[in-house]
DRENRO-306566 format. One line per 3 residues: number of its first residue (from 1); their letters; for each residue x, y, z of N, C-alpha, C, O. Coordinates in nm, 4 decimals. Layout:
NUM = a = X Y Z X Y Z X Y Z X Y Z ~ ...
END
This chain:
1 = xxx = 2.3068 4.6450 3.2581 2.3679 4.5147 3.2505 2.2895 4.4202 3.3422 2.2493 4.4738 3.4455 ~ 2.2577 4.2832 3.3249 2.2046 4.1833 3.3905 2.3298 4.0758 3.3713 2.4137 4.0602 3.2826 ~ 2.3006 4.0063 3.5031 2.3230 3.9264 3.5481 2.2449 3.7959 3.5776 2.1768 3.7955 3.6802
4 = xxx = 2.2466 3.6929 3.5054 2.1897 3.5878 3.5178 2.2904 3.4693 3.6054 2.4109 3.4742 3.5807 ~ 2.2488 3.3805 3.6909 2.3189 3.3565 3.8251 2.2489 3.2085 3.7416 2.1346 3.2296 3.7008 ~ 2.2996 3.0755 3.7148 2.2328 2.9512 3.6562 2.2899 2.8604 3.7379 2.3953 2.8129 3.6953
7 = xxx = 2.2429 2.8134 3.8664 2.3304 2.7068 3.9739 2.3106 2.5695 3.9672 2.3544 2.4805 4.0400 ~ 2.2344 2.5643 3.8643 2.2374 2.3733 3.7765 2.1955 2.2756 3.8925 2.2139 2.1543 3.8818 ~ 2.1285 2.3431 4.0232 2.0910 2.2651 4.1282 2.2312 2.2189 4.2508 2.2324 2.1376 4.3432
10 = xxx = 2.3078 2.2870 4.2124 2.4730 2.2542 4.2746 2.3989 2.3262 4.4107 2.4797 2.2779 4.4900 ~ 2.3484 2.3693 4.4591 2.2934 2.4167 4.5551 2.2056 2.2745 4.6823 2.1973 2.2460 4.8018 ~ 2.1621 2.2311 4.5530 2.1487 2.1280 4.6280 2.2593 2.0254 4.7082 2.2443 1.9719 4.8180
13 = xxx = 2.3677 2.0175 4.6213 2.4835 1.9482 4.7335 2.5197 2.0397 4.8185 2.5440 2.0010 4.9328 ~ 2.5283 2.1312 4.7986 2.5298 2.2302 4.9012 2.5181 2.2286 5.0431 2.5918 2.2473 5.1400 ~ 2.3895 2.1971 5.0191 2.3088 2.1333 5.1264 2.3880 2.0715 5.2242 2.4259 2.1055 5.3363
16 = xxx = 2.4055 1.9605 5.1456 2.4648 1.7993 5.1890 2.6202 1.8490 5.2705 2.7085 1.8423 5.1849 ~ 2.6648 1.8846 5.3746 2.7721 1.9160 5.4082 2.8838 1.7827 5.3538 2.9973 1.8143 5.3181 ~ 2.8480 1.6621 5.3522 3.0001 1.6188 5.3047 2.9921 1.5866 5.1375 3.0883 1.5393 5.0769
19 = xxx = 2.8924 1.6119 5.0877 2.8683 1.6351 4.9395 2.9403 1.7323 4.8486 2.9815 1.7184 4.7335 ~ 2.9444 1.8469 4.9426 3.0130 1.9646 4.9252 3.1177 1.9469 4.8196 3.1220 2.0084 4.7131 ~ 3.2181 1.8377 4.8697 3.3131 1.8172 4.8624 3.3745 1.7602 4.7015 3.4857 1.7581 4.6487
22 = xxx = 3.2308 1.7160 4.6593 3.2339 1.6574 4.4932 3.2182 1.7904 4.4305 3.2707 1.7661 4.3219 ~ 3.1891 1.8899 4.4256 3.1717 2.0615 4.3753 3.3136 2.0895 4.3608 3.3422 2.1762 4.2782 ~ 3.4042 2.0359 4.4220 3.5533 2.0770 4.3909 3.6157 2.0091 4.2505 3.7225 2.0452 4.2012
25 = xxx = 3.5239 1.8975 4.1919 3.5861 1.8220 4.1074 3.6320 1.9445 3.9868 3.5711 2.0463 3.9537 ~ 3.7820 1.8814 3.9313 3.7730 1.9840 3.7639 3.7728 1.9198 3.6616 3.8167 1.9773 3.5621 ~ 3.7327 1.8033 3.6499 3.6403 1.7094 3.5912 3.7641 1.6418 3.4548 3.7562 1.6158 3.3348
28 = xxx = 3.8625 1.6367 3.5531 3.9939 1.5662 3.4784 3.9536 1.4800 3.4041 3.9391 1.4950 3.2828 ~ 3.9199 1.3331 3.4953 3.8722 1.2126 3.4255 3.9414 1.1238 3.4730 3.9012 1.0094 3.4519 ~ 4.0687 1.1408 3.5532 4.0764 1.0093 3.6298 4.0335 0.9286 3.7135 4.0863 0.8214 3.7430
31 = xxx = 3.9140 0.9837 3.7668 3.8330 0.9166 3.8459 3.8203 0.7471 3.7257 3.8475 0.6283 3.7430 ~ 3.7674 0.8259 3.6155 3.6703 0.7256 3.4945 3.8115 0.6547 3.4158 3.7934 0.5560 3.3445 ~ 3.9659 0.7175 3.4356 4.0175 0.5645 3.4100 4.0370 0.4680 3.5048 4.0129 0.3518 3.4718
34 = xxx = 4.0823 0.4953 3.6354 4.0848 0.4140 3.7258 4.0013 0.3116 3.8053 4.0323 0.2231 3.8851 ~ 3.8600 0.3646 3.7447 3.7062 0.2839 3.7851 3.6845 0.1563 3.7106 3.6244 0.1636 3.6035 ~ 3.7218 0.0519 3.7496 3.7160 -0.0864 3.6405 3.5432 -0.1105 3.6117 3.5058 -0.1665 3.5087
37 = xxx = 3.4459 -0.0609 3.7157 3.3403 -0.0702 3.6511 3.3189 0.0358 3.5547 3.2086 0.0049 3.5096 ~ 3.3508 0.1294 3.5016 3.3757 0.2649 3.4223 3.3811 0.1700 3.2690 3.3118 0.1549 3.1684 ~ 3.5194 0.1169 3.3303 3.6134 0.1046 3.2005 3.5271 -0.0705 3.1635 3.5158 -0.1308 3.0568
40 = xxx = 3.4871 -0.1010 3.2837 3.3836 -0.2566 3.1782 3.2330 -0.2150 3.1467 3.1711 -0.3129 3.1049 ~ 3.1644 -0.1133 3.1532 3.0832 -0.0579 3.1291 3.0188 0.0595 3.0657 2.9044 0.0788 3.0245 ~ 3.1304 0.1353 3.0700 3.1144 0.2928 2.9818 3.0527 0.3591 2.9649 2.9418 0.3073 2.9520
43 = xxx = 3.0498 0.4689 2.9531 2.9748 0.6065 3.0464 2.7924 0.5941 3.0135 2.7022 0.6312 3.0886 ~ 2.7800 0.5299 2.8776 2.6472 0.5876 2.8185 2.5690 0.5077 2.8928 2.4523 0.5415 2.8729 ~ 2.5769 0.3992 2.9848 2.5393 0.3047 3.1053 2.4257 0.3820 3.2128 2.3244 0.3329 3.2625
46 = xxx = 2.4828 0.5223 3.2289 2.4925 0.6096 3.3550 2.3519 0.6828 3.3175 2.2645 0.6978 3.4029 ~ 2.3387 0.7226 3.1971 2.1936 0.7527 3.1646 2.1697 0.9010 3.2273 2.0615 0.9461 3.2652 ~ 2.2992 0.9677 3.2294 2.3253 1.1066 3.2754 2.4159 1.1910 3.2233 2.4659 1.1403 3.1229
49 = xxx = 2.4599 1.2998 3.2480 2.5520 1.3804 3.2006 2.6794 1.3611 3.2483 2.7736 1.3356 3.1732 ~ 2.6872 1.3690 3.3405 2.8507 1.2727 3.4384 2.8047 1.1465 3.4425 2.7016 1.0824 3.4629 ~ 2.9885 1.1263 3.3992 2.9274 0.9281 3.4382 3.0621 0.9042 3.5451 3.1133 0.9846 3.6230
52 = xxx = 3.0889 0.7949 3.5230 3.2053 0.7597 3.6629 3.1425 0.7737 3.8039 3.0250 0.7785 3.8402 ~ 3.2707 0.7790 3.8776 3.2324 0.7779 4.0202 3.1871 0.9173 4.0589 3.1285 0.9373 4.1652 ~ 3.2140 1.0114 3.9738 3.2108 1.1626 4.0615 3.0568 1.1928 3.9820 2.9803 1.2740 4.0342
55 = xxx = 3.0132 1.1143 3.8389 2.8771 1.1669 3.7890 2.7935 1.0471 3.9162 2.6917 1.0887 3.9715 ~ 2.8238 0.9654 3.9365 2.7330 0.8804 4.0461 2.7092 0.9357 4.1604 2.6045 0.9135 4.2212 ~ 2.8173 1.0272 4.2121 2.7939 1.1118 4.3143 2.6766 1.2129 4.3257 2.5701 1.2056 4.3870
58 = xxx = 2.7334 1.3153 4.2425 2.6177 1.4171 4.1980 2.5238 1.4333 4.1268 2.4328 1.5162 4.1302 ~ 2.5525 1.3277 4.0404 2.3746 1.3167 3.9727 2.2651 1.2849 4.0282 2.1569 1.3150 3.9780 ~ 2.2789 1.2083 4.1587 2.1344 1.2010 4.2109 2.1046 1.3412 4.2725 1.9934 1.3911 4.2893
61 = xxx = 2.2211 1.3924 4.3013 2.1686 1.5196 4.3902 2.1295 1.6019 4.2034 2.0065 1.6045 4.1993 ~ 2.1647 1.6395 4.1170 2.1025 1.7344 4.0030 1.9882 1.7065 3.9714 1.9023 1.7903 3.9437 ~ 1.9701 1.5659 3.9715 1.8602 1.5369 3.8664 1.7261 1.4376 3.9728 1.6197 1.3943 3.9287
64 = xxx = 1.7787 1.4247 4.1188 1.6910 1.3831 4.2170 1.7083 1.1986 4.2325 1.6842 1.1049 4.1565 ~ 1.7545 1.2089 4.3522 1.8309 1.0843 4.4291 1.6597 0.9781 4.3955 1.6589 0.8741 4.3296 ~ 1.5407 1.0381 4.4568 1.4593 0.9089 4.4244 1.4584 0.8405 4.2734 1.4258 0.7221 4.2663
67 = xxx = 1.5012 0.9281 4.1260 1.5312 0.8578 4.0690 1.6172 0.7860 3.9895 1.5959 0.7078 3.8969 ~ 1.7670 0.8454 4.0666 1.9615 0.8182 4.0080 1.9871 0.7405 4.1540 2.1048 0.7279 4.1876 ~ 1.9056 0.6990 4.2235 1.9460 0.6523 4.3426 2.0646 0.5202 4.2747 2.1696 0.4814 4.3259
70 = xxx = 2.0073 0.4809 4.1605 2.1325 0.3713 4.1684 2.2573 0.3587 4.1207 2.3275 0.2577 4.1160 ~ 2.2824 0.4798 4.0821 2.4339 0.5291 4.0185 2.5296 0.4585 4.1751 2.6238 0.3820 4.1957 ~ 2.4516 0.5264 4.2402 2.5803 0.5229 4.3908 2.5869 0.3524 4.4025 2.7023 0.3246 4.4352
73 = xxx = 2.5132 0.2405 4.3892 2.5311 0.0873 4.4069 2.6004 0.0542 4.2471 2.6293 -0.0645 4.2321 ~ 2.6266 0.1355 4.1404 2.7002 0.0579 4.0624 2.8636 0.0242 4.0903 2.9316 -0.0529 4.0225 ~ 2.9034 0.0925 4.1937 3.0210 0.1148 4.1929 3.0549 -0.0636 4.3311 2.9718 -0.1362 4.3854
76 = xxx = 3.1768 -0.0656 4.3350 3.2414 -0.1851 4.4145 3.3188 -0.1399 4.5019 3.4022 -0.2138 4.5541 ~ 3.3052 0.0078 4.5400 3.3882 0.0560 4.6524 3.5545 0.0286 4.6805 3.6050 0.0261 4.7928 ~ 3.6183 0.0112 4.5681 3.7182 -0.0683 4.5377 3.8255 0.0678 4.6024 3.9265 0.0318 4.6630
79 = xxx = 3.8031 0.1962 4.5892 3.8817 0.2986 4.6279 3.9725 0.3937 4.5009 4.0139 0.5096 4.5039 ~ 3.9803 0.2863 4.3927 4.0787 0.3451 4.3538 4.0726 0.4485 4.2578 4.1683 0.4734 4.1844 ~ 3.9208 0.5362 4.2522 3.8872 0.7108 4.2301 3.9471 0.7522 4.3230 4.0486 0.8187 4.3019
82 = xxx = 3.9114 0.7310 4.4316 3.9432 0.8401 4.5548 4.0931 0.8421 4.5392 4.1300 0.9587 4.5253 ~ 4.2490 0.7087 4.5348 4.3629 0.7226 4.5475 4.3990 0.7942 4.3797 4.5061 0.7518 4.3364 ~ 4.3462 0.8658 4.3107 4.4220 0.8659 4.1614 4.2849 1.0595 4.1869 4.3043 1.1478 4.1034
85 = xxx = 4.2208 1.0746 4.2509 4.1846 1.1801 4.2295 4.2509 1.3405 4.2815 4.2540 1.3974 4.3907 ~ 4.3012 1.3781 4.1385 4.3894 1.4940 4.1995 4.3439 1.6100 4.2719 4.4047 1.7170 4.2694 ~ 4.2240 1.5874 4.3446 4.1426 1.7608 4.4107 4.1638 1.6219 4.5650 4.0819 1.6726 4.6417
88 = xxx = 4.1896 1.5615 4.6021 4.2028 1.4703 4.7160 4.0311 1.4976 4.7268 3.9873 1.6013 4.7768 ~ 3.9331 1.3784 4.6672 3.7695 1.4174 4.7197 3.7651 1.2790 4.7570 3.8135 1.2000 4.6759 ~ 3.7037 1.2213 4.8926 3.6906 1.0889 4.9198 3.6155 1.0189 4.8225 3.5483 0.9410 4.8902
91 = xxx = 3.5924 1.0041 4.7253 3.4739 0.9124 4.6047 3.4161 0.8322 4.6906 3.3046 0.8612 4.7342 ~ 3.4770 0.7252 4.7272 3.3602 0.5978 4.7723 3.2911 0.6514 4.8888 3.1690 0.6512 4.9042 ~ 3.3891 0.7032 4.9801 3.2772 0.8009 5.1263 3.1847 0.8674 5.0281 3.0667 0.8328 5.0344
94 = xxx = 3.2084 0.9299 4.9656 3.0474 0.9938 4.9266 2.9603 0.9342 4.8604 2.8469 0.9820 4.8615 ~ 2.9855 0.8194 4.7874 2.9050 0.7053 4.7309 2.8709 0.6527 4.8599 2.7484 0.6550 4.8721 ~ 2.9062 0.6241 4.9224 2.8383 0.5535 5.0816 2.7778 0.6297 5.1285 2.6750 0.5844 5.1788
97 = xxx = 2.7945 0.7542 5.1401 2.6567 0.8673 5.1594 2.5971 0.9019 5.1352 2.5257 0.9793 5.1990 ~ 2.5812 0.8511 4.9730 2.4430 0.8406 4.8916 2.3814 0.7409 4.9158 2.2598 0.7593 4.9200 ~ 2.4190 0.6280 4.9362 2.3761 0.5121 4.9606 2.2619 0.5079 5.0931 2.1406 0.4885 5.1019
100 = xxx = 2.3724 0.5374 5.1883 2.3176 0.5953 5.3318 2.1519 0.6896 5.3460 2.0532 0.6648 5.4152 ~ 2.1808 0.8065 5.2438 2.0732 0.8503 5.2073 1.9770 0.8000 5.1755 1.8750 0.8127 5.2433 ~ 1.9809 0.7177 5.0469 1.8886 0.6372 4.9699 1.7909 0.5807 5.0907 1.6756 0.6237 5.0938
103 = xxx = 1.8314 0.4915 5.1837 1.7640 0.4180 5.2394 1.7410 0.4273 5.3895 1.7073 0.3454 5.4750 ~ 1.7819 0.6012 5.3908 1.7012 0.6897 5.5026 1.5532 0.7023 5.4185 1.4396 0.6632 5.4449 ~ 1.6057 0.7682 5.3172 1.4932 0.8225 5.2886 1.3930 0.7285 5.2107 1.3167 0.7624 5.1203
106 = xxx = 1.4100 0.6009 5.2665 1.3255 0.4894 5.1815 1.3062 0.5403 5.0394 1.1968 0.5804 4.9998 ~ 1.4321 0.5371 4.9525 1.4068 0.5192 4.7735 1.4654 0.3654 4.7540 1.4663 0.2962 4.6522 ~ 1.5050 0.3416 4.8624 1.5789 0.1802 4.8332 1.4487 0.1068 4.7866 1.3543 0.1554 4.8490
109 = xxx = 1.3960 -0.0182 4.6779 1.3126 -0.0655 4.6603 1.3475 -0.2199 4.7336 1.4578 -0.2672 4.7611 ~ 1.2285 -0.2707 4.7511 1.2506 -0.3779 4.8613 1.2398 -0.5020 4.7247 1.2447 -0.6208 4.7566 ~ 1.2287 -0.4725 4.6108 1.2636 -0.5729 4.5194 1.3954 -0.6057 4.5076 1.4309 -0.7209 4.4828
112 = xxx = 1.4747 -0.5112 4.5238 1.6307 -0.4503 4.5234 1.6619 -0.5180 4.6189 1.7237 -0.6222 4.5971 ~ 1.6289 -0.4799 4.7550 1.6749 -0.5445 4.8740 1.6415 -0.6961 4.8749 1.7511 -0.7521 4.8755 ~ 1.5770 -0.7574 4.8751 1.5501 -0.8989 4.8226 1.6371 -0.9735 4.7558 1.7074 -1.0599 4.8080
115 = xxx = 1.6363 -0.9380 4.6137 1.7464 -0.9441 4.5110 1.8893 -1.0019 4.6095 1.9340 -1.1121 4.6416 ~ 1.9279 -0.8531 4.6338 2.0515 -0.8680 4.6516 2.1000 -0.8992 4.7991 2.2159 -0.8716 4.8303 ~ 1.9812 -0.9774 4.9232 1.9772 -1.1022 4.9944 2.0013 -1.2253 4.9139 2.0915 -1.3050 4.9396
118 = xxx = 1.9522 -1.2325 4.8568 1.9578 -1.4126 4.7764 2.0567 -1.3840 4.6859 2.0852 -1.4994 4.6539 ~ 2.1261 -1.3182 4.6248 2.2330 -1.2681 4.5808 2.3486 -1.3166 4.6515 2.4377 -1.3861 4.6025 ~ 2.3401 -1.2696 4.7860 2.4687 -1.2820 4.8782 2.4182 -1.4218 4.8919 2.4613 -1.4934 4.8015
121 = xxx = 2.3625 -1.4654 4.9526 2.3268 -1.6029 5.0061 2.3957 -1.7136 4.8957 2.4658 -1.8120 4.9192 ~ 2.3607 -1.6728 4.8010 2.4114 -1.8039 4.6721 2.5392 -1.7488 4.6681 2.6164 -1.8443 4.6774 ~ 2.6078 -1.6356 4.6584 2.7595 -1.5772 4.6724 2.8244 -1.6367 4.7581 2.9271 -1.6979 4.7287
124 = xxx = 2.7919 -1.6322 4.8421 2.8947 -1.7017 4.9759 2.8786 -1.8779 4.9547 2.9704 -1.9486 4.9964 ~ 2.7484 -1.9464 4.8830 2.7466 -2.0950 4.8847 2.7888 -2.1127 4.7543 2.7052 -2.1606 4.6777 ~ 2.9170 -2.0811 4.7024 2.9546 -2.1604 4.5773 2.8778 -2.2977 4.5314 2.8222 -2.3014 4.4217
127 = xxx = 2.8771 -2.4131 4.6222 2.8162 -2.4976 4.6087 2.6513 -2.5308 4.5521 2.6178 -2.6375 4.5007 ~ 2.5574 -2.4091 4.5762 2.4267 -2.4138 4.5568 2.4442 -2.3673 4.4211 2.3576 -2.3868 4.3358 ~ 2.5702 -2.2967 4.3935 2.5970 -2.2518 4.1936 2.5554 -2.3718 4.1140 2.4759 -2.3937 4.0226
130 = xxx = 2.6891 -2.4791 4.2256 2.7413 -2.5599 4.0976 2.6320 -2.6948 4.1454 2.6723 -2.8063 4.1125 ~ 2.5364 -2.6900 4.1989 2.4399 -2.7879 4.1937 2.3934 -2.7644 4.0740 2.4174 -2.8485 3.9874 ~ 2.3245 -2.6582 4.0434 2.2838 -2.6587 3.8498 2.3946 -2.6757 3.8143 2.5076 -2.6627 3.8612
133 = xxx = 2.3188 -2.7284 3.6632 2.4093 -2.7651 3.5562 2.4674 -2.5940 3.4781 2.4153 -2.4830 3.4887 ~ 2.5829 -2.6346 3.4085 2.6491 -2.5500 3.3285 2.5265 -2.3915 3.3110 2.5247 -2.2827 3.3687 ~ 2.4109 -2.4735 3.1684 2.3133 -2.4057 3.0982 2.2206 -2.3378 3.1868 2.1955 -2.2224 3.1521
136 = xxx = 2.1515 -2.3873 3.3135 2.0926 -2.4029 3.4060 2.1202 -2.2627 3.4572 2.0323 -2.1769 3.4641 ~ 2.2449 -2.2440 3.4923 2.2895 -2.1526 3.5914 2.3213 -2.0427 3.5280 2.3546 -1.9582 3.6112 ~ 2.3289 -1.9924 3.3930 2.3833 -1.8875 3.3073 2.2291 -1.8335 3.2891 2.1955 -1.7151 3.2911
139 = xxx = 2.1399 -1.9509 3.2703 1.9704 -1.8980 3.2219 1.9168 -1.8767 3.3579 1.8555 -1.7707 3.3711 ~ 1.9278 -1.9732 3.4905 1.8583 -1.8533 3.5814 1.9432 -1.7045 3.6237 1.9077 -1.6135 3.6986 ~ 2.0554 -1.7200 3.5515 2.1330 -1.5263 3.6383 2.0784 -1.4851 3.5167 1.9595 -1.5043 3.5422
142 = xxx = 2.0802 -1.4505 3.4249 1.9947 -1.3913 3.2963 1.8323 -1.3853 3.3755 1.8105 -1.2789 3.4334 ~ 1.7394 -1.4724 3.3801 1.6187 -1.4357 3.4027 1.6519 -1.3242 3.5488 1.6112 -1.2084 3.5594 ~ 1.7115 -1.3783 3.6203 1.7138 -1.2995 3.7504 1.7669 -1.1375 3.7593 1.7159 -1.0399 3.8144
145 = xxx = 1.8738 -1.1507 3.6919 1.8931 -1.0100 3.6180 1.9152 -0.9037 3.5227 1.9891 -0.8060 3.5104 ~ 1.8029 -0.9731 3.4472 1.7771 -0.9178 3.3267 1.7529 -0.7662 3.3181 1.8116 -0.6746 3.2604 ~ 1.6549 -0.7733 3.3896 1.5927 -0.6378 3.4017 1.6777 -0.5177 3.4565 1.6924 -0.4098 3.3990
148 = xxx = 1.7463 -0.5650 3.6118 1.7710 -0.4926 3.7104 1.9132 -0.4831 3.6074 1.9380 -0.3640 3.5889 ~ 2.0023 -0.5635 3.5433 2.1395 -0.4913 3.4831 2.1280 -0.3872 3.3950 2.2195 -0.3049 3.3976 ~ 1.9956 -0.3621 3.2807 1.9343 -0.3241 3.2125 1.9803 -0.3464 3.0843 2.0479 -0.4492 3.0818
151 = xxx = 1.9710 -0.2895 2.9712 1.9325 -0.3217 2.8457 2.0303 -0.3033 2.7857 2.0324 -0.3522 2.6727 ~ 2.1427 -0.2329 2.8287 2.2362 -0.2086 2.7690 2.3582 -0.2782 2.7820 2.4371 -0.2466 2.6929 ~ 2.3969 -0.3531 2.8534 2.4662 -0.4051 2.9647 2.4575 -0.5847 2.9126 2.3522 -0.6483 2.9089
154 = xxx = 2.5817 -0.6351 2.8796 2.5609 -0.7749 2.8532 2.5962 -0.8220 3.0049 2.6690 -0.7681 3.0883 ~ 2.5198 -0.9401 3.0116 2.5470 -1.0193 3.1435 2.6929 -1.0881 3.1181 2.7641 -1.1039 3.0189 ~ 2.7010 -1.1163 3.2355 2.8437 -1.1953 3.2206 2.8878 -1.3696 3.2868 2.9193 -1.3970 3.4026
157 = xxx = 2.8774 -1.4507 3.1853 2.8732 -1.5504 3.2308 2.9263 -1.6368 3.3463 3.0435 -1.6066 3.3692 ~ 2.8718 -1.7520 3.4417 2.9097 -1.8276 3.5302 3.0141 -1.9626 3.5122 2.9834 -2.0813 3.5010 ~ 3.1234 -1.9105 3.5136 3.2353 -1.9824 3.5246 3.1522 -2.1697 3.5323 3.0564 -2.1820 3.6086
160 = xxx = 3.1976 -2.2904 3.4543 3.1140 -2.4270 3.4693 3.2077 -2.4826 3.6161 3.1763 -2.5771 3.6886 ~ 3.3224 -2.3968 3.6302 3.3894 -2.5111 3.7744 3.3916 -2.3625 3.8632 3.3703 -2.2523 3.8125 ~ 3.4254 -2.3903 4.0206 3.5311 -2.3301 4.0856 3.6886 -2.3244 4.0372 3.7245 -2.3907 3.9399
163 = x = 3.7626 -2.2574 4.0967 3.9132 -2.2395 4.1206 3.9638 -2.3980 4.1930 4.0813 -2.4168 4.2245
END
């Protein structure tokens, strides 16, 4: 009799002492109703075998963080995998420890980091929005993130007023 032993790289979270902790999942799925980016985006997004918060977790560790590094920044840290997940696994702590990772281990790209400086900068100045016009401001967030939302993914338009 043989025994073939197939550890799908789970060895690798292994590793990771608080990673560990996503290996407990039993892959219910409430993580992926409770994830509003899940449910406005949908799994085939993820470009992996798990999608949601718990495939964002461990897919960079299966399939190699320098190139799923960005599963862990799709998410909004909003919490509410971690409060609806029945194995109690922190989700967003371990998305923040991928994150953390990422840009120990310089996979963060400094196009990325750039980006999403002038990102925040125009975020916090409502006002520098609504200096462009209506058309103006829908066609530069399209050129600006065209690429980086990717191909699958419709952009989502800029409100013409504030609240």
């Amino acid at each position: 009799m043989y025994v073939i032993l197939i550890d799908n790289r789970r060895t690798e979270v292994l590793r990771h002492k608080e990673q560990r902790q996503a290996l407990a999942c039993i892959r219910c799925g409430a993580c992926l109703n409770a994830c509003p980016i899940y449910r406005s985006i949908g799994g085939y997004t993820y470009g992996a075998v798990y999608s949601g918060p718990i495939g964002s977790i461990i897919s960079p560790h299966y399939l190699g963080l320098k190139d799923y590094n960005h599963l862990s920044y799709a998410c909004s840290l909003c919490g509410k995998c971690t409060e609806v997940c029945s194995m109690h696994i922190p989700l967003h702590e371990l998305l923040l420890n991928n994150r953390n990772e990422t840009v120990k281990k310089g996979f963060a790209k400094s196009a990325w980091k750039f980006m999403m400086k002038g990102w925040k900068i125009i975020m916090l100045r409502r006002w520098m929005i609504d200096k462009a016009g209506a058309g103006m401001k829908n066609r530069a967030f399209r050129m600006y993130f065209r690429k980086w939302w990717g191909p699958r993914r419709e952009l989502p338009k800029i409100c013409r007023e504030k609240f």
